[in-house]
Each structure stands twice: as structure tokens, then as C-alpha cells.
The first five atom37 places (N, CA, C, CB, O) and aatype in JSON, in Angstrom:
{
  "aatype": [20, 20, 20, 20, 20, 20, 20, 20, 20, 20, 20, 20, 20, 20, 20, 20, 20, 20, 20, 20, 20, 20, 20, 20, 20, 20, 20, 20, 20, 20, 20, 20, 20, 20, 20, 20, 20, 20, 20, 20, 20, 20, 20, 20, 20, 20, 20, 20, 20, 20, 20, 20, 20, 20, 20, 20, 20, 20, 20, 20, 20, 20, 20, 20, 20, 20, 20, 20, 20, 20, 20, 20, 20, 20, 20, 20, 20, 20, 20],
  "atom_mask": [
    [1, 1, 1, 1, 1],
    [1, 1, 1, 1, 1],
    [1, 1, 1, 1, 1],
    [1, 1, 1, 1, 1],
    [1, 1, 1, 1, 1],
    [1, 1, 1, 1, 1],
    [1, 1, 1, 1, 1],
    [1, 1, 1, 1, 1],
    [1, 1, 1, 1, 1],
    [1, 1, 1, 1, 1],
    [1, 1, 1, 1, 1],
    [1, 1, 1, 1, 1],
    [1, 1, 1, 1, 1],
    [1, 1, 1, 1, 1],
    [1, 1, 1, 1, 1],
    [1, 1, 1, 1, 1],
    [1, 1, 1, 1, 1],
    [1, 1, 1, 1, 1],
    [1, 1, 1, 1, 1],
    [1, 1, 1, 1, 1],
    [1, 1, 1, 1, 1],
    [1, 1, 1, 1, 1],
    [1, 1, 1, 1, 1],
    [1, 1, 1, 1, 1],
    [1, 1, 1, 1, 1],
    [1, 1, 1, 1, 1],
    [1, 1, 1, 1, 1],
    [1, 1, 1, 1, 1],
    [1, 1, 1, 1, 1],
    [1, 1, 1, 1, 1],
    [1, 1, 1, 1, 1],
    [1, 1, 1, 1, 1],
    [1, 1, 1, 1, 1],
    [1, 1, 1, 1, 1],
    [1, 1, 1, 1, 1],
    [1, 1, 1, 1, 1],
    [1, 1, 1, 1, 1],
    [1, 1, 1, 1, 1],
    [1, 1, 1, 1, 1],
    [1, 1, 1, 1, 1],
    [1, 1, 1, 1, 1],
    [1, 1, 1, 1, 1],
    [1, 1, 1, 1, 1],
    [1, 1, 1, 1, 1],
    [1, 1, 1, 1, 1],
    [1, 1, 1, 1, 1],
    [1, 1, 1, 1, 1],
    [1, 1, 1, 1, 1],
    [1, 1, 1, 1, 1],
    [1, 1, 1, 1, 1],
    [1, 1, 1, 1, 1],
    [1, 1, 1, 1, 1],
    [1, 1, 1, 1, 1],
    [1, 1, 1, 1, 1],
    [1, 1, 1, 1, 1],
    [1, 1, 1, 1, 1],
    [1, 1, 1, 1, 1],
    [1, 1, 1, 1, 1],
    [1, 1, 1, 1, 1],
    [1, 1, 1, 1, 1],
    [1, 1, 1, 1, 1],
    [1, 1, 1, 1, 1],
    [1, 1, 1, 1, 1],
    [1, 1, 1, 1, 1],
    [1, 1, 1, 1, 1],
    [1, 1, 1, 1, 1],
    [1, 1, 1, 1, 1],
    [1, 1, 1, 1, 1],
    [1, 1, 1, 1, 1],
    [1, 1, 1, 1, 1],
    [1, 1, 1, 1, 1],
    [1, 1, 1, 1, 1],
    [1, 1, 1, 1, 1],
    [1, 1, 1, 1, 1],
    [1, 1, 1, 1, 1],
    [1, 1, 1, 1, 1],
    [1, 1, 1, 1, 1],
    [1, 1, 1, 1, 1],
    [1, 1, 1, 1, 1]
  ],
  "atom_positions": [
    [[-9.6, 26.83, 36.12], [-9.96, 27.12, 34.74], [-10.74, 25.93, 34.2], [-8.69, 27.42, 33.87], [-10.36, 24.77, 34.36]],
    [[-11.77, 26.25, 33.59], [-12.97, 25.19, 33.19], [-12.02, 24.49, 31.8], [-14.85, 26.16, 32.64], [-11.36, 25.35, 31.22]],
    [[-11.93, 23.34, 31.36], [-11.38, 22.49, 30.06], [-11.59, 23.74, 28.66], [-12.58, 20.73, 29.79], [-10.62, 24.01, 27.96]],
    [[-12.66, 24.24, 28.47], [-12.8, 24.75, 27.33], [-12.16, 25.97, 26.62], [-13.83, 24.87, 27.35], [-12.1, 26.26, 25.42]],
    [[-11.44, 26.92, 28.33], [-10.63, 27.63, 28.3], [-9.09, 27.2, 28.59], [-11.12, 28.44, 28.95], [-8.14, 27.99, 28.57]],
    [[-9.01, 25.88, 28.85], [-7.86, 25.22, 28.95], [-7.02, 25.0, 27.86], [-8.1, 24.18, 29.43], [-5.83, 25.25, 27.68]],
    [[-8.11, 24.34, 27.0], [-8.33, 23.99, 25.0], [-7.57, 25.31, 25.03], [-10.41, 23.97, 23.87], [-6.43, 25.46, 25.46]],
    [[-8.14, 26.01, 24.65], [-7.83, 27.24, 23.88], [-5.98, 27.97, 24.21], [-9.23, 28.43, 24.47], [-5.31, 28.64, 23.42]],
    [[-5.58, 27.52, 25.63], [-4.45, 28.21, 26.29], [-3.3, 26.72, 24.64], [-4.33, 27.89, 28.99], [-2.64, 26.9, 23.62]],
    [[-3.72, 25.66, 25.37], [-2.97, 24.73, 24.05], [-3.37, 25.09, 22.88], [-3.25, 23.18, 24.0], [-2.49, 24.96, 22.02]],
    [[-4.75, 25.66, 22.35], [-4.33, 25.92, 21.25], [-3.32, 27.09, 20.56], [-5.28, 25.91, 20.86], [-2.94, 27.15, 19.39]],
    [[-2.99, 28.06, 21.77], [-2.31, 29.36, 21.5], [-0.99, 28.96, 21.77], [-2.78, 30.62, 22.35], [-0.31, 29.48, 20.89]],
    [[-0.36, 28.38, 22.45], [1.2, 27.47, 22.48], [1.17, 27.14, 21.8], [1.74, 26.51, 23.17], [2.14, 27.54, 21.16]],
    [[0.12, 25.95, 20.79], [0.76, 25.38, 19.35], [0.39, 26.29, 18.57], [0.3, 23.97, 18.74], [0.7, 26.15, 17.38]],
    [[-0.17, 27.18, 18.88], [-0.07, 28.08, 17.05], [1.28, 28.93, 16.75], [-1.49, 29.57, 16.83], [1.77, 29.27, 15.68]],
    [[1.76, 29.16, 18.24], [3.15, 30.19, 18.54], [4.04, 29.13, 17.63], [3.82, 30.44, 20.59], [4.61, 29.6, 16.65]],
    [[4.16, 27.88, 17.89], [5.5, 26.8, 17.34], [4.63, 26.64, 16.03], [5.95, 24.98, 18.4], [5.38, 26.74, 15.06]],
    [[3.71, 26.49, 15.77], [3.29, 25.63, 14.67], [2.25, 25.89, 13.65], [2.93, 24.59, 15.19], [1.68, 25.27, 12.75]],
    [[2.24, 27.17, 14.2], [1.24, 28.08, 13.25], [-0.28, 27.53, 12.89], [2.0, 28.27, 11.78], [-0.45, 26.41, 13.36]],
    [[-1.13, 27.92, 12.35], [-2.57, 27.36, 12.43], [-2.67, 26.5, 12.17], [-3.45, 27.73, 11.92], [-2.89, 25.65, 13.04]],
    [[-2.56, 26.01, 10.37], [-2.75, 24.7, 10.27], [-1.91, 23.5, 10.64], [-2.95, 24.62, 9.24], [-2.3, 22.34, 10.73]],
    [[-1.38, 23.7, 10.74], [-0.68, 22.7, 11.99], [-0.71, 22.67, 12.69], [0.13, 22.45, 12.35], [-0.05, 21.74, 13.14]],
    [[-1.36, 23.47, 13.67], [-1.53, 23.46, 14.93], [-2.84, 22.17, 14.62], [-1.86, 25.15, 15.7], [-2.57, 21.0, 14.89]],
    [[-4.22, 22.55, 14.05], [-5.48, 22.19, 13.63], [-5.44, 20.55, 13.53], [-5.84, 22.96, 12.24], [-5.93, 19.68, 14.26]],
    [[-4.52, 20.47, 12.15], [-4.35, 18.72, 12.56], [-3.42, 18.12, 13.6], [-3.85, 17.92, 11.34], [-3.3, 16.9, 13.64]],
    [[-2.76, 18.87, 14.42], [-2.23, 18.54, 15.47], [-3.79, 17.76, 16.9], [-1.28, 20.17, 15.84], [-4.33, 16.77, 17.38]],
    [[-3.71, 19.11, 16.86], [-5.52, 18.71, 17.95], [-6.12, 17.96, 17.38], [-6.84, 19.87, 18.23], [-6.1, 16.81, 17.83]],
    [[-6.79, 18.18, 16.37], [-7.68, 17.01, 15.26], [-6.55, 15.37, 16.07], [-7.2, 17.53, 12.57], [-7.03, 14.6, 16.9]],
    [[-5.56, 15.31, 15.69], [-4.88, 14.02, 15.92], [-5.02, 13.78, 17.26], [-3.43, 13.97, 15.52], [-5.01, 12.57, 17.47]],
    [[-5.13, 14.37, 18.13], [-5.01, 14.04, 19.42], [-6.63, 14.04, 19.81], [-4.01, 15.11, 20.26], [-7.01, 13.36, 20.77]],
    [[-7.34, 14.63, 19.21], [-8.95, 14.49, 19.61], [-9.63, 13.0, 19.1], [-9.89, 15.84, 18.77], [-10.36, 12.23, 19.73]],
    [[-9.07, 12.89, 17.63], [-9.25, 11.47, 17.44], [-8.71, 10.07, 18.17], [-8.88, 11.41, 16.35], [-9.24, 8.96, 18.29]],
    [[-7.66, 10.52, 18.53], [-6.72, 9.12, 18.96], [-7.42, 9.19, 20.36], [-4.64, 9.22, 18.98], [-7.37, 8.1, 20.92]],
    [[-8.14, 10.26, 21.17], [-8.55, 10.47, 22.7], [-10.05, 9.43, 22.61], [-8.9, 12.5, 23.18], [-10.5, 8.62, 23.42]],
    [[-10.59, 9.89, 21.17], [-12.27, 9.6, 20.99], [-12.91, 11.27, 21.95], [-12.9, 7.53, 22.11], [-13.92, 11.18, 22.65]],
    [[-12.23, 12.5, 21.84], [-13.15, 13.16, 22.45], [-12.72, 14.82, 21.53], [-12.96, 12.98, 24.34], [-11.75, 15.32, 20.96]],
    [[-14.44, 15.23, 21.97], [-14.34, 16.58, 21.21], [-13.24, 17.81, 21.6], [-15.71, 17.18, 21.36], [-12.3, 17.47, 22.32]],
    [[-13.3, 18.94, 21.24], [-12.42, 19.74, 22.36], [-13.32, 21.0, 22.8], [-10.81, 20.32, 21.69], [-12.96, 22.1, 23.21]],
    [[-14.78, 20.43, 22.55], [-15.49, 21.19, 23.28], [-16.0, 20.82, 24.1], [-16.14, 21.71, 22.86], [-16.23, 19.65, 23.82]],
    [[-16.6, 21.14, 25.56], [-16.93, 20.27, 26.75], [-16.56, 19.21, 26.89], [-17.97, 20.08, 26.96], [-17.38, 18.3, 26.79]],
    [[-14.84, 18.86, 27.25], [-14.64, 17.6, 27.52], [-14.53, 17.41, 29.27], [-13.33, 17.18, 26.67], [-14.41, 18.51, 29.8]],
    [[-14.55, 16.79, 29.79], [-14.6, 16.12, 31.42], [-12.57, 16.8, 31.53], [-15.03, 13.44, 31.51], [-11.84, 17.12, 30.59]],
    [[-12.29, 16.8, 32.89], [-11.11, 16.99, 33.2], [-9.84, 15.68, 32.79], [-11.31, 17.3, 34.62], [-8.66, 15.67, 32.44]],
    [[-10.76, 14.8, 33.05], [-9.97, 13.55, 33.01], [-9.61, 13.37, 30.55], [-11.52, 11.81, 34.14], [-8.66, 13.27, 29.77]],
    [[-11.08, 13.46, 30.5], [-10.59, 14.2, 28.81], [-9.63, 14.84, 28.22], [-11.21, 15.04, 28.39], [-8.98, 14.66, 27.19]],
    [[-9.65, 15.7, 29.1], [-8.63, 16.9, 28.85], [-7.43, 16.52, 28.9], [-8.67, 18.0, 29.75], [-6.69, 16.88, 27.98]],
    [[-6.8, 15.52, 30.17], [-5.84, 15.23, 30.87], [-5.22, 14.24, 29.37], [-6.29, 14.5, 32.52], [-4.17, 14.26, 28.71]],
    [[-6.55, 13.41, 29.32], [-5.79, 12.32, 28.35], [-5.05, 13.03, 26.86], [-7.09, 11.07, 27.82], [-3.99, 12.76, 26.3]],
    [[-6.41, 14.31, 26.43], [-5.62, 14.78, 25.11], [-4.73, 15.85, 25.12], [-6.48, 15.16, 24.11], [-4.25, 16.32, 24.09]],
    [[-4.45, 16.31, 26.45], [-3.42, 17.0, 26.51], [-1.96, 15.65, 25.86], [-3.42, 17.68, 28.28], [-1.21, 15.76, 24.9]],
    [[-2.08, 14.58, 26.85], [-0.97, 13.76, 26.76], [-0.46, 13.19, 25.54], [-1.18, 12.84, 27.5], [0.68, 12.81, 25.27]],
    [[-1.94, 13.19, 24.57], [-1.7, 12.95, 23.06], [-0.94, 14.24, 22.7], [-3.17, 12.74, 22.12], [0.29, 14.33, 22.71]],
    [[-1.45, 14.83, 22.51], [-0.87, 16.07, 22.27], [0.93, 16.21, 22.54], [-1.73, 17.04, 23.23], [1.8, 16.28, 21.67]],
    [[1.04, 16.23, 23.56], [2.5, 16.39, 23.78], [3.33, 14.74, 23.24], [2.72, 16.8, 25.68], [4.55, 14.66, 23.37]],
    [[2.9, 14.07, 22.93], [3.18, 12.74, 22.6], [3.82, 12.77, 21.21], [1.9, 11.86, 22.67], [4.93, 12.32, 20.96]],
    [[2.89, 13.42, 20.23], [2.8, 13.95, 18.82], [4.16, 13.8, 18.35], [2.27, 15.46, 18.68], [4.96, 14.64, 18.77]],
    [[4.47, 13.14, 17.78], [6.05, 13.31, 17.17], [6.02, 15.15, 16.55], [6.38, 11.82, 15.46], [6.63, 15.96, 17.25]],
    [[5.57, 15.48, 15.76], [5.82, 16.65, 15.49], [5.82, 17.99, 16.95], [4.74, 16.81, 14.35], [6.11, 19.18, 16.97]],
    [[5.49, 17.3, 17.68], [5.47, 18.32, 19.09], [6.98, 18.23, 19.82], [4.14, 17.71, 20.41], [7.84, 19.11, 19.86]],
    [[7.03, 16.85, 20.37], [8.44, 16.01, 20.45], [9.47, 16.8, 19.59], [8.29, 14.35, 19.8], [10.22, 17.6, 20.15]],
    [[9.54, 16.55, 18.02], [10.48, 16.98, 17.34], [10.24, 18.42, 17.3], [10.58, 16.33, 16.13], [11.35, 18.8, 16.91]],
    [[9.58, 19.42, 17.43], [9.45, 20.98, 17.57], [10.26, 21.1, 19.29], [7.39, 21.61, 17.45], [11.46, 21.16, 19.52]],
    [[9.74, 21.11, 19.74], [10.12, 20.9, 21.8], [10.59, 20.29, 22.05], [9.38, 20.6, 22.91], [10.49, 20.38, 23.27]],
    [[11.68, 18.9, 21.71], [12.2, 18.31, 22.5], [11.36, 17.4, 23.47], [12.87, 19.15, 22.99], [10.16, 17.66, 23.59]],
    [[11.88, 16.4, 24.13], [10.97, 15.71, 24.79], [10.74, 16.52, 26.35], [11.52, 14.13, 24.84], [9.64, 16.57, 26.91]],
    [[11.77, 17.02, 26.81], [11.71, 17.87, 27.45], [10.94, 18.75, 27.29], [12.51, 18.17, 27.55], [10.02, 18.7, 28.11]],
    [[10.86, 19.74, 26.42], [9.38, 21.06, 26.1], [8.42, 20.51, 26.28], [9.03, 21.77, 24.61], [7.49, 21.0, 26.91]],
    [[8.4, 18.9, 25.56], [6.94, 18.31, 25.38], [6.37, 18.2, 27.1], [7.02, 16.51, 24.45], [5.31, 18.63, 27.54]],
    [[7.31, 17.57, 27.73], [7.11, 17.04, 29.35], [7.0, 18.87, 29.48], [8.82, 15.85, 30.46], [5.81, 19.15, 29.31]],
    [[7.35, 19.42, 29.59], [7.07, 20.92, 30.55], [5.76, 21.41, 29.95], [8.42, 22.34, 30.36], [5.0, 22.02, 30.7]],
    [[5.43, 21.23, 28.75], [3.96, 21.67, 28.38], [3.03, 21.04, 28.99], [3.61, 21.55, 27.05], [1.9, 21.48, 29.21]],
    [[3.58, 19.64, 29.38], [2.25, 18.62, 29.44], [1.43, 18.98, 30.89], [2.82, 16.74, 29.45], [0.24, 19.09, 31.19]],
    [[2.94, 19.12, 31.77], [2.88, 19.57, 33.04], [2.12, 20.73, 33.56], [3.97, 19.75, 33.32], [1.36, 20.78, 34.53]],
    [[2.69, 22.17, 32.23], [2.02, 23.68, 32.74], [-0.11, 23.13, 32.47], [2.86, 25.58, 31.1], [-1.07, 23.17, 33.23]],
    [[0.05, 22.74, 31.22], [-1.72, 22.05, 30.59], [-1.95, 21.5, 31.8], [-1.91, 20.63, 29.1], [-2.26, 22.29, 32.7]],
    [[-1.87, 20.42, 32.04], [-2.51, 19.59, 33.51], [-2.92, 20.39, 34.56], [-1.45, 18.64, 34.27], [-3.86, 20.33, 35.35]],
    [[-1.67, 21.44, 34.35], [-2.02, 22.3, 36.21], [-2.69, 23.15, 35.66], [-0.66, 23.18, 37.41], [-2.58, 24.24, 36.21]],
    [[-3.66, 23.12, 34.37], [-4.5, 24.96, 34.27], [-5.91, 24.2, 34.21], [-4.12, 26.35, 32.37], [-6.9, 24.86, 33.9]],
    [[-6.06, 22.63, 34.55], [-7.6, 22.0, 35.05], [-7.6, 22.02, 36.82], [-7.81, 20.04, 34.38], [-8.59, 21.62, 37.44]]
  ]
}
């Protein structure tokens, strides 16, 4: 699966827990803290803002650190 359809699988897991706008500045936070867009990013991109992403205290505190580690894991394996 190419990154851009990768994006999109995380953005549909966080909208299920966290509904849109929170989902929005969720990514926004993790695209900034990466320095990368979430459109055409490189694999290794992806890899890093997936990890922001699951890092997120509000992800953590929604999932557990555990959910967070099993999301981070299923994201990684769909590059």
C-alpha cells in the first residue's frame, strides 16, 4: 500500500476513537512535530509520523499504551 492510502487507513482509526476534529489536530500534531506533509510522504515519513501519532498523549490516554503499540505496529505493516 503506497503512504497516501496508508494516511487515510490512520485517519479512519482516529476518527472511529476520536471523531473528526480531533482526529485533524491529532495528525496536524504529528505532521508538525515530523516536519512532513501527509500527502506524498517517503515510507520512512510515514514510519516517523505514524510514531508521533501513537506517541500523542491523547492517543496513549484513549488506547492505552498498549492500543497505542498495536496501532503503531498494524500502520508500519500497511507500508
Amino acid at each position: 500500500m503506497d503512504t497516501s492510502a496508508a494516511v487515510e487507513k490512520v485517519r479512519e482509526k482516529l476518527e472511529s476513537s476520536f471523531g473528526k476534529a480531533m482526529t485533524m489536530m491529532i495528525m496536524a500534531s504529528a505532521s508538525n512535530a515530523t516536519d512532513t506533509s501527509t500527502f506524498g510522504m517517503s515510507d520512512q515519513q510515514y514510519a516517523q509520523f505514524v510514531e508521533c501519532v501513537c506517541r500523542d498523549q491523547r492517543v496513549v490516554d484513549m488506547w492505552g499504551a498498549r492500543g497505542a503499540g498495536d496501532a503503531l505496529n498494524q500502520w508500519k505493516a500497511l507500508v
